[in-house]
Structure formats: structure tokens, C-alpha cells
C-alpha positions, -999 to +999 in steps of 0.1 A: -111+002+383-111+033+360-088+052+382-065+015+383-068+023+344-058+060+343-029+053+368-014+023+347-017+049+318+003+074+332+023+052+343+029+029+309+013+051+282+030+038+251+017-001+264-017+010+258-012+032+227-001-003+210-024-020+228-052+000+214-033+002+181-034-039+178-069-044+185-078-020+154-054-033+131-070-071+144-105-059+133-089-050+099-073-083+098-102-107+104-128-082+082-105-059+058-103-082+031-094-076-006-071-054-021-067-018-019-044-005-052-027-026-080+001-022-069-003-044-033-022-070-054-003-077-087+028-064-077+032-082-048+008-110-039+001-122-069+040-123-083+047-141-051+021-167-050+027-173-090+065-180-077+053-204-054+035-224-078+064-225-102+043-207-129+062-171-130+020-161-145+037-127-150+067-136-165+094-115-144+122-140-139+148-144-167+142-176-177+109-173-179+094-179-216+081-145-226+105-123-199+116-094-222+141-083-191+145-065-157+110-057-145+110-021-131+100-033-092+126-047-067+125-083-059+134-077-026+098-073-006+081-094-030+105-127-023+099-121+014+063-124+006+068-156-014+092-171+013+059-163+034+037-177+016+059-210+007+062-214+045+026-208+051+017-238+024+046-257+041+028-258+076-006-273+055-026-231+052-028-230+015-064-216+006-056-181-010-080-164+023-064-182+044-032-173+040-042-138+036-058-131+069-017-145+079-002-119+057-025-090+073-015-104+106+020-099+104+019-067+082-002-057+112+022-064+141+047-050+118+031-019+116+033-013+153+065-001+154+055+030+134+035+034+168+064+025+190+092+047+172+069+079+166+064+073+202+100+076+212+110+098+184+089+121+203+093+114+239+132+118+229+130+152+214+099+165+228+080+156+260+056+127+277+025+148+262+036+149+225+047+116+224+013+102+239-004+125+210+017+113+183+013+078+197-029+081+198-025+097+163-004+070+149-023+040+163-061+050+156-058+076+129-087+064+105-065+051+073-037+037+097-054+001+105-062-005+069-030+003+053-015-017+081-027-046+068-020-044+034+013-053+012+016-015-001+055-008+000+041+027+006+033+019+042+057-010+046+083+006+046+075+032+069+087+014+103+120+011+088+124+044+084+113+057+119+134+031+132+167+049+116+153+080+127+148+069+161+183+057+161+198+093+148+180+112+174+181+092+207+196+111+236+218+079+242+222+062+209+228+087+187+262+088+204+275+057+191+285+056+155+274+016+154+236+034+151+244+053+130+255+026+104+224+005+115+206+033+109+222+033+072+212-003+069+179+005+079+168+033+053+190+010+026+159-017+036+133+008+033+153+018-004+147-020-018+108-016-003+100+019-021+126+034-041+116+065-035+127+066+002+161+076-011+147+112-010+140+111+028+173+094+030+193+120+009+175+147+031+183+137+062+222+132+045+219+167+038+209+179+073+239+161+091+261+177+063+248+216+074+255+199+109+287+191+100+285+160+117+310+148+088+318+115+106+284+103+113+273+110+078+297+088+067+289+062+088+254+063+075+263+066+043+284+038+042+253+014+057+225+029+037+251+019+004+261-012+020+226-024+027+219-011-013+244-029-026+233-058-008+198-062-013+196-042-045+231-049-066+240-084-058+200-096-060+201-079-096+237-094-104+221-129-093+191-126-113+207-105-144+239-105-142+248-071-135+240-046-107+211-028-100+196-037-134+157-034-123+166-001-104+177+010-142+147+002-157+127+018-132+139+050-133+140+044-172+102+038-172+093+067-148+118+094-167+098+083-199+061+074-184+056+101-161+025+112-177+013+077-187-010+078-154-032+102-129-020+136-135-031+159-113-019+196-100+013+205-078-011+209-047-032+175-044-010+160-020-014+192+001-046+186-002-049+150+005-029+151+035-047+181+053-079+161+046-064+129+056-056+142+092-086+158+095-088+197+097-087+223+113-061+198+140-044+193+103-038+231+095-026+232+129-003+204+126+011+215+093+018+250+113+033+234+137+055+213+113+068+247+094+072+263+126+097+239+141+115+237+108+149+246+121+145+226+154+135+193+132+151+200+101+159+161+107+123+156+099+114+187+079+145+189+054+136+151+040+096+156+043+096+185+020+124+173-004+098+142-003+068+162-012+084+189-036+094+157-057+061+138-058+040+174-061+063+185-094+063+150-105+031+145-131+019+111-117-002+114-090-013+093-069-025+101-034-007+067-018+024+077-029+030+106-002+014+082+029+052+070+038+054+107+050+022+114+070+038+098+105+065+121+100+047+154+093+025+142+125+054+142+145+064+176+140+036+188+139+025+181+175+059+189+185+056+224+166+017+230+177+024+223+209+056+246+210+033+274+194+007+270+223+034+274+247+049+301+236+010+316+228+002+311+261-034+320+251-066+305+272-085+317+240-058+294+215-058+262+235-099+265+240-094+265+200-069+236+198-090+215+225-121+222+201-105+210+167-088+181+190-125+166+203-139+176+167-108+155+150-120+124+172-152+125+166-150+124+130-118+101+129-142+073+152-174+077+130-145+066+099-124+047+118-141+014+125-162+013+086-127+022+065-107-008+092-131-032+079-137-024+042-137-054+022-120-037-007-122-048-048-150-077-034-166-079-066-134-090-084-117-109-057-156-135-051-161-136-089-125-155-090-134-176-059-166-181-077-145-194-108-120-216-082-153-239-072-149-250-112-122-273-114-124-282-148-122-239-160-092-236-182-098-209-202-120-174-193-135-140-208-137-110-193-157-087-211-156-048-207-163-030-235-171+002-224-137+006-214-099+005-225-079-004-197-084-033-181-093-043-145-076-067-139-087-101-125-071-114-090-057-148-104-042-157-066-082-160-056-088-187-084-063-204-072-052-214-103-034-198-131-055-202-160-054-188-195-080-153-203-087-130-228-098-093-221-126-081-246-122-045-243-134-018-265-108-018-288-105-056-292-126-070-325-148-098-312-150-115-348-116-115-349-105-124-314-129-156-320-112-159-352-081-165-337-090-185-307-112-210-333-144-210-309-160-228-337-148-253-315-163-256-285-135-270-263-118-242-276-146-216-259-141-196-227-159-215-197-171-185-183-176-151-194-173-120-168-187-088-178-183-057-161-205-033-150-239-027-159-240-006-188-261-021-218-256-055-201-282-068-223-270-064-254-235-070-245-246-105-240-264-109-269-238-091-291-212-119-275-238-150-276-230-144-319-201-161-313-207-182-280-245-189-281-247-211-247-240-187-226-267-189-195-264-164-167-248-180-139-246-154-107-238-116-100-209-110-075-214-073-062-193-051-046-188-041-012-210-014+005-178+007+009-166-001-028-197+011-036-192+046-025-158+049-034-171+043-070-196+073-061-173+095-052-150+087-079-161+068-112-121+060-110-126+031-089-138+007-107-157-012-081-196-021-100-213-057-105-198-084-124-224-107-138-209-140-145-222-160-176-213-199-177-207-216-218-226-249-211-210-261-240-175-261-220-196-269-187-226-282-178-244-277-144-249-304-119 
């Protein structure tokens, strides 16, 4: 049987590479629960769902009440989600789990095709045994299965844009200018997913340029601005009234709000992304990648333009450079593997094989934990919690010992319901004030407050102005939430003790 196995593998390597790929990225479905950033949570699911319902909770269409103009996010990849999600409530799967462990699935199976095109981006410029590298690499690489499954544009928009490379650098297809345009229309896609694609578009615009493929750039131009126009300029016109009026705004906000968030220095990406692939395989891979710079300037002309912009630029944060890791890993076996060649040292590719058994090692004791991590638990179960209440129509969260708020998951109440954040700079006495909780139907049913920190006299502090308050249960987080928080107090992943008003509601 296991030489049936190896020759089937020689024979159809890139049928077990996704093979293997799918069964990880199925753990991460059925088990990787949660949310991983904001951004795939509130920017995504929960605009969608809210959509669905026919609330708008976040007020981003124009007639919404409240809607102060063009939200600085594309509505592009967030209406496919609510077409999903309509069609999923259509077919009778409407719990908010339910229809997330659909939504995994397909971002799942969509992510194979990063597997399948690095494959034969590879095999097409390289040879059988980079592409069944970069294939391995790209299918079990420890982060890979649980960003496949998540709605961070970041990642979705990755298969898009190997897919237009793929079509620019096939032996066969790269011939005909009709793949060229498609590839256009491809990147254009990934564009209305995450704007900031344009730079690996505009680099590789630039590299056919130098190669004075005049023609061909054209062609791609014209279906990169034709799929933009499209997608971005007549959803905008539809919506607003005029073209491309939320990609204003966004470059407005960023221009103005660059500092607003995680700052950090030039070199944490460079950082992040050695780390991410493991060294010393990632040193060597990142030599590899500047080594074959001229011979893949298709790759390393848009990666670097990519990674000069986000390394300069004062927000940082690490998801931002992920779109371009299955790119650098690319040419980087392609450029390692070149360097062994032309080594030709017994001593070097003892050293190579070393950091490659060392790589898997450590990328299988992270891979299966981080495919499963039940990320943000704590506030995702405490709105569950809330969702068993029927009757709730009004909430508190109370934080105190911080000013920014984390925000609650409304999607997993199931319900879009009224709250009020009591943060440090928010005056109790006067927020009561103003809400009249003199009156008790007037009162927050339940009261959430985060994290542990003088808990007890939170409570009491609070029970001034809401004096039934009973402790009801504490939702905690995840062990892997747990140590993310360790490692960085940033993540905000602690206990939320839940506290129920029994004069809004009184226990059965």
C-alpha cells in the first residue's frame, strides 16, 4: 500500500497537496470558530447579516437614518457575503453558528486555489520539485488553515491574484491576449476585495512595461480598469450617485488617520514574515527570493513595491502583508533551490535538509492547535448567552479600565438590540441621567463587564444606579485566547462576568 501511495504521488502530486490541504482547512471549519481581527467580524459578517435583517445596525447604506455618507470599505465582498447568508436563511440554516461553519466551508474550498495556482505558477516557471514544495508550503503552513476560513479580505483575495499571475506566466496561455485581459479582470476583483492589491497590480504593470510587452499591458490594463469600473464605479454610482465615492473616502481616512492605530517600525513586517515561515527555511527563502529577483521580477517587482508601502506606512498591522506571503514563498523556493544548484555543496543541502525537517517539526506542533483556535470565545458565548433571553432589549457593557471599546459580536445575539458602552471616560451619573434608569423598564437587562480588574467594586460602584444586579454566569475565553492575551495584553481576550437586572428580568 505505501508504495501504491508514493507512486500515485509521483504520479498526481498536486491531487494530494489539496487533498491534504482540505482536510486541515475542514478541521478549522468544524472547530475554528470565532473571529480573528475586527475587521472579518464587523466589517464583514456583521454588516452583512444586519443587511439581511433589514436593520442596516451600522448604518452604511444612504438611506439609512444616521448614514453620514460613503463608508470607507467596498461593498463589493461584503454584498457577496450577504447574498450568502440570505441564501443560506432561504434554504431554512439561519442560527448565526450555523451558518458560520457554511461560510468557513466555502472560504475554505476557496482558498484551495491559492494551493492549486502556486502549484502551477511554479511547475510553469520552475520544476516538479519546487512546485511540490511550494504546494506542501501553501496547503499546511501553520496560519494557512485558519485564515482560510475566515472573511479577512487580506487572505481572500489572495486566489484571485495568483490566478492572474498564473495566467501571465503560463507557457501556453500567456500567449493569448484574452488572458491577459482575464487576468486584468481578475486583479480588478481582488482591487474591490483589498484595495491595496493595486500595488501588486501596478508592479506587475510596471514589469511588462521594462519588458516592453506594450500590447499585453494594455490588455491588462484595460480589464483590471474595466473590472474597477465595474465593481467599484457603477456599485458607488448606484449607491451614491457618483463613482468610486467609498474608494474616496478611504483613501481620505487613511491620508488623514495613518497614525490613528498600531504604529510600529519600518522592519516588523520583516519580522513577522521571517517568523511566520519559520526560520532558518525563512532566511533561506527570503535569499532565495532576492536572488532570483531579475528572473521573477513578475513576483519580486510587485512584492517589494507591496512591502516598501505597508513598512513606510505608520499603521501596522501584521495581517496586512499576509496577501503577500504565497508569493514570497514561491520565489523563494524557486531562488533557494536555484542557489543549491548552482552551490552544488553536500555541506549546503545537509544545511537546507536540516532547517527543512526542523521547519516541519515546529509548523506540525502549531499547525493542528492554531487550525482549531476558537478565537474571541469569550465575546462571541457571552452574546449567545444573551440570545437565550428573548425578552433583552437593551444591554451594558462595562469596561472601565479602558477607552476603546471591544466591541460586542451583535450577529451572535441574533438580534440587534440597543447598548451602551461604560468606558472610562463615560460618567455613569450622567449616562443614567440620560437613559432615566430611575425607571426600571428603562434599565439594561444585563450588564457585561470586562475583565477582572477590581471586579468587585466595579459592581458595586454600578449597583448605585442599578441595585438588582445578581451575578448570572462568567463566559471565559479560549485556551488559545488565553495566551495570545499573554503574549500580548493587545488582545483583549479575558473573562466577561455577566450580571442579570432582575428588575428588567426575573429568573425562572
Amino acid at each position: 500500500m505505501q508504495n501504491n501511495l508514493k507512486q500515485y504521488y509521483n504520479q498526481n502530486p498536486l491531487s494530494l497537496i489539496l487533498l491534504s490541504g482540505l482536510l486541515i482547512r475542514l478541521l478549522a471549519v468544524v472547530f475554528s470558530k470565532g473571529f480573528g481581527w475586527i475587521d472579518d467580524q464587523f466589517l464583514i459578517i456583521e454588516i452583512a447579516q444586519s443587511w439581511v435583517d433589514g436593520t442596516d445596525y451600522y448604518k452604511w447604506l444612504p438611506d439609512t437614518i444616521g448614514n453620514n455618507g460613503p463608508v470607507k470599505f467596498s461593498f463589493f465582498y461584503t454584498g457577496i457575503i450577504y447574498y450568502l447568508l440570505s441564501f443560506l436563511e432561504l434554504i431554512g440554516i439561519d442560527g448565526p453558528q450555523s451558518k458560520m461553519y457554511f461560510i468557513r466551508l466555502i472560504h475554505a474550498l476557496w482558498s484551495l486555489l491559492t494551493i492549486y495556482f502556486g502549484y502551477k505558477i511554479t511547475l510553469s516557471i520552475s520544476n516538479k520539485k519546487s512546485a511540490n514544495s511550494v504546494g506542501w508550503l501553501l496547503a499546511l503552513l501553520w496560519l494557512f488553515p485558519f485564515l482560510s476560513v475566515r472573511t479577512l479580505i487580506e487572505f481572500v483575495s489572495v486566489p484571485l491574484v495568483l490566478w492572474a499571475l498564473y495566467l501571465v506566466t503560463d507557457k501556453i496561455k500567456s500567449k493569448k491576449l484574452v488572458f491577459w485581459f482575464l487576468a486584468g479582470i481578475l486583479l480588478g476583483l481582488a482591487f474591490n476585495i483589498r484595495l491595496q492589491t493595486a500595488l501588486l497590480t501596478g508592479g506587475m504593470g510596471l514589469v511588462f512595461l521594462f519588458e516592453k510587452k506594450f500590447l499585453k499591458a494594455f490588455i491588462f490594463s484595460l480589464g483590471f480598469l474595466l473590472s474597477f469600473a465595474v465593481f467599484q464605479g457603477l456599485i458607488d454610482y448606484y449607491f451614491w450617485g457618483y463613482p468610486f465615492a467609498q474608494l474616496t473616502e478611504y483613501v481620505n481616512y487613511n491620508m488623514n488617520s495613518a497614525g490613528a492605530y498600531t504604529v510600529g517600525p519600518w522592519y516588523v513586517y520583516l519580522f513577522f514574515l521571517l517568523g511566520v515561515l519559520i526560520p532558518p527555511l525563512s532566511i533561506f527563502l527570503f535569499t532565495g527570493f532576492i536572488f532570483n529577483w531579475k528572473k521573477l521580477a513578475i513576483i519580486f517587482v510587485p512584492v517589494i513595491i507591496f512591502l516598501l508601502f505597508h513598512s513606510f506606512y505608520p499603521n501596522k498591522q501584521e495581517r496586512f502583508v499576509i496577501t503577500i506571503l504565497p508569493l514570497i514563498i514561491i520565489s523563494g523556493v524557486i531562488g533557494w533551490n536555484l542557489i543549491l544548484e548552482k552551490l552544488n555543496s553536500v555541506r549546503w543541502n545537509k544545511i537546507s535538509q536540516y532547517s527543512i525537517v526542523f521547519f516541519w517539526i515546529i509548523n506540525f506542533i502549531l499547525l493542528i492547535p492554531v487550525s482549531v483556535i476558537y478565537s474571541k470565545k469569550a465575546r462571541v458565548e457571552s452574546m449567545e448567552y444573551l440570545s437565550a433571553y428573548k425578552q433583552v432589549k437593551y444591554f451594558a457593557i462595562e469596561d472601565v479600565n479602558r477607552t476603546v471599546l471591544r466591541f460586542p459580536p451583535m450577529y451572535y445575539l441574533d438580534n440587534w438590540l440597543e447598548y451602551d458602552a461604560i468606558m472610562q471616560d463615560v460618567n455613569i451619573k450622567e449616562l443614567a441621567k440620560q437613559k432615566q434608569w430611575e425607571i426600571s423598564e428603562n434599565q439594561p437587562a444585563f450588564v457585561l463587564f470586562f475583565q477582572p480588574i477590581n471586579i468587585d467594586k466595579r459592581v458595586e460602584d454600578l449597583k448605585k444606579y442599578l441595585p438588582n444586579l445578581v451575578y448570572e454566569t462568567t463566559i471565559e475565553p479560549g485556551n488559545a485566547d488565553r495566551v495570545l492575551h499573554w503574549l500580548n495584553p493587545i488582545n483583549a481576550n479575558e473573562n466577561i462576568y455577566i450580571y442579570r437586572n432582575s428588575a428588567v428580568i426575573q429568573k425562572p
